[in-house]
N, C-alpha and C positions, 0 to 999 in steps of 0.2 A: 504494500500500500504506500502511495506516494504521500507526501505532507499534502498538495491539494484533495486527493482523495479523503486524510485525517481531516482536512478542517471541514470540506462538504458534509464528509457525515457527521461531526460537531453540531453544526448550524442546522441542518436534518433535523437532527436527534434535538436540539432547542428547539424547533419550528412544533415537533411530534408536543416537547413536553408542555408549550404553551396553549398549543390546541385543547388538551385533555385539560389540563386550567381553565381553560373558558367554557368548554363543555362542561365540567364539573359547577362551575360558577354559574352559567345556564338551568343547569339541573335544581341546585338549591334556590334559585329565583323563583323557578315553577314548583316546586315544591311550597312557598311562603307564598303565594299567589292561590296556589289551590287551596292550604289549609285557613288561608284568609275565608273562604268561601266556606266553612262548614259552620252549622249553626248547631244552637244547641240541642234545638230537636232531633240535628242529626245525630247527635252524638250519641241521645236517650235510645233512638230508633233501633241503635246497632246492639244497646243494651238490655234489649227486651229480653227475659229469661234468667238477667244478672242483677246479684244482692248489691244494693247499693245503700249510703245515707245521704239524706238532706236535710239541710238546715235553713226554715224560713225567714220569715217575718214572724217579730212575737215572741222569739224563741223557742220556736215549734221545731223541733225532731222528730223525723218519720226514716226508719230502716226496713227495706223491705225487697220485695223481687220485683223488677218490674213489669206490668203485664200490656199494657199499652203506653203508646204518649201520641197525643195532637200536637197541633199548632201552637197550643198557650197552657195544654196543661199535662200530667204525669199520672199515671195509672199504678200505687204499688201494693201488695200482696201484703200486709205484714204478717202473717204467717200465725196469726193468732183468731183466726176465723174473722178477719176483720181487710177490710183494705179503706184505702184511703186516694182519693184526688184530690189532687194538688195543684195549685193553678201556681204557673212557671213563675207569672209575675210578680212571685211573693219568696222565689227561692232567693236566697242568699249563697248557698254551696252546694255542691254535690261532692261527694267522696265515693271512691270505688266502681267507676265506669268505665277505668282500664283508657287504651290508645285508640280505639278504633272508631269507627263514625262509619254511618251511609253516605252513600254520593249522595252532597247535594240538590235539593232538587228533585228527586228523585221517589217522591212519595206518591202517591195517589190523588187525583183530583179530592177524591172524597175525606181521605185522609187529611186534606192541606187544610179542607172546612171543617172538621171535627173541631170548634171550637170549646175551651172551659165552658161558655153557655152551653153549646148543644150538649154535650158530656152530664152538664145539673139536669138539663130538659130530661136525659133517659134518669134521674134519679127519683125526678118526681113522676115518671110513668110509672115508676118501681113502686112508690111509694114504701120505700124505706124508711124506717126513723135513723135517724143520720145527728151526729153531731158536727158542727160546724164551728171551725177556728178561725175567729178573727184576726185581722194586723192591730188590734188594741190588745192582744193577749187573751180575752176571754173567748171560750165555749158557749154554746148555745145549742139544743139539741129539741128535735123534733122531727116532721114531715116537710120537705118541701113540697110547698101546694103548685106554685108556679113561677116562672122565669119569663121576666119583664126584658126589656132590652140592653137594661145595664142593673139589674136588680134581679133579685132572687127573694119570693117571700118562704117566709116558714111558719108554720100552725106549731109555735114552744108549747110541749108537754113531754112527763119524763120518758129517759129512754126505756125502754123494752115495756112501754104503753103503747097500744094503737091509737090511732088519730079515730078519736071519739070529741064528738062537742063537749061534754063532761071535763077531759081530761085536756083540753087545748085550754094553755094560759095566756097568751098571748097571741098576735098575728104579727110576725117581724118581719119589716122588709130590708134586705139588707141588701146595700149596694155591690154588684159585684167586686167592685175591685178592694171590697172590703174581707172579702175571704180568702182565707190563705189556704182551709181545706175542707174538705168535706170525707170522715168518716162513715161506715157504714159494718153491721156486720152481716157475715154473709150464711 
């Protein structure tokens, strides 16, 4: 090998290792570009079936398996014959969701519309008695009778009582963005 041969394949072999630099640096761009784009529903989506904890509004802690999540709200199991919805806009943290996410995007027309309201709407078809946690910190528990457009009413009487006129203390309407969740046992 001649000296011009050594220094062409020098300058080569610089050319090769700047290229894999910029491709490398390419790659971690699209990387921060994509996971700019995952949201946090994506993230619940991927988590369906896994134990996880959240921390509300309130001081509310709920640990549990996840069984759905919408648009605005979280679906989890607590594993005590009981589960709980949670509407997103009252989380504070979540723990235990692991790395993974759905593609953005990537949900169902119907899914995208599953809103926190229509989610209370199927509780008051249920007619469950249900306790419901506010962002003031109290409880309150009864029957959801009906879901207003940004309210949610409830027939207060106690839990493991049927919604009987006897036993209804009150009729509270409570605005939605004042609950942080809605228990139930199942």
């Amino acid at each position: 090998m001649t000296r011009w041969d050594g220094l062409f394949a020098d300058l080569e072999a610089q050319a090769v290792a700047i290229e894999a630099a910029e491709r490398a640096g390419e790659v971690e761009e699209r990387i921060r570009i994509e996971s700019g784009a995952v949201r946090l529903v994506d993230r619940l989506r991927s988590a369906v079936g896994g134990r996880i904890r959240v921390r509300c509004q309130a001081g509310t802690s709920v640990d549990g398996t996840v069984r759905r999540s919408g648009s605005d709200w979280l679906l989890l199991d607590e594993g005590t014959g009981r589960e709980a919805l949670v509407s997103l806009r009252t989380v504070a943290e979540l723990a235990g969701l692991g790395r993974s996410a759905a593609v953005p995007g990537s949900e169902t027309v119907v899914e995208s519309r599953l809103t926190f309201r229509i989610a209370l709407r199927g509780l008051v078809r249920d007619r469950s008695t249900v306790q419901v946690r506010l962002t003031d910190g109290r409880t309150v528990a009864g029957t959801l009778d009906r879901v207003g457009a940004d309210f949610v009413e409830l027939a207060e009487h106690p839990v493991g009582e049927l919604r009987r006129a006897a036993e209804v203390r009150d009729l509270l309407l409570l605005p939605i963005q004042a609950v942080v969740l809605v228990r139930r046992q199942l």
